[in-house]
C-alpha positions in Angstrom: -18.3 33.4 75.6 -20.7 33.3 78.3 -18.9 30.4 79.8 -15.4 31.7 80.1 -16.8 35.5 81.9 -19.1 33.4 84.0 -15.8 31.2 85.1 -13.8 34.3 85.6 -16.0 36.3 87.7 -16.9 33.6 90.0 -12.6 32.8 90.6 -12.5 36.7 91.3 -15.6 36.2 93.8 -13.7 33.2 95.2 -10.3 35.0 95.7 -12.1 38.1 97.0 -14.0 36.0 99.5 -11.1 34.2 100.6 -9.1 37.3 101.5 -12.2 38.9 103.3 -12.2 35.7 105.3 -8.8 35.8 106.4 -9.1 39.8 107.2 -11.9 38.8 109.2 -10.4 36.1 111.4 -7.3 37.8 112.1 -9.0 41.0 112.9 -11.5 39.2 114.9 -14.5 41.0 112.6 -17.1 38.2 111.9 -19.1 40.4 110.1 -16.2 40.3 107.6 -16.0 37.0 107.6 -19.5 36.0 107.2 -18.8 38.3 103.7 -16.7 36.7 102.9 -18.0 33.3 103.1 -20.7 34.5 100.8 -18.9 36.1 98.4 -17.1 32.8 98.1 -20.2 31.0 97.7 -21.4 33.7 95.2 -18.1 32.6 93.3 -19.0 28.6 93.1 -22.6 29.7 92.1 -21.1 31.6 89.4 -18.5 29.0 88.3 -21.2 26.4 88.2 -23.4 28.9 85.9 -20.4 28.9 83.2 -19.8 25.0 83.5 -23.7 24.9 82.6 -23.5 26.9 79.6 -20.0 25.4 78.6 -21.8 22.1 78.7 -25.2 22.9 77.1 -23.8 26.1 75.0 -23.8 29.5 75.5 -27.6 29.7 74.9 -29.0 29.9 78.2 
């Protein structure tokens, strides 16, 4: 079960990150962006994590 909330959170850090990204270059706030950018990094870390456990079980 692991697998699939670790999957889902990181798609909803990637979507999240995405839109900060966009708010940030068309308000011209690179702060924003920069959050953004992580969050969507935050996102592939997270996805990664559940394709881990899916492949070695939800042990770790």
């Amino acid at each position: 079960m692991g697998e699939l909330k670790d999957k889902a959170k990181g798609i909803a850090n990637e979507v999240a990150g995405n839109a900060k990204q966009a708010a940030g270059r068309a308000g011209d706030d690179p702060y924003l962006d920069a959050e953004g950018r992580k969050q969507e990094r935050k996102g592939e870390a997270q996805q990664a994590a559940g394709k881990v456990k899916g492949a070695l079980g939800d042990s770790i």
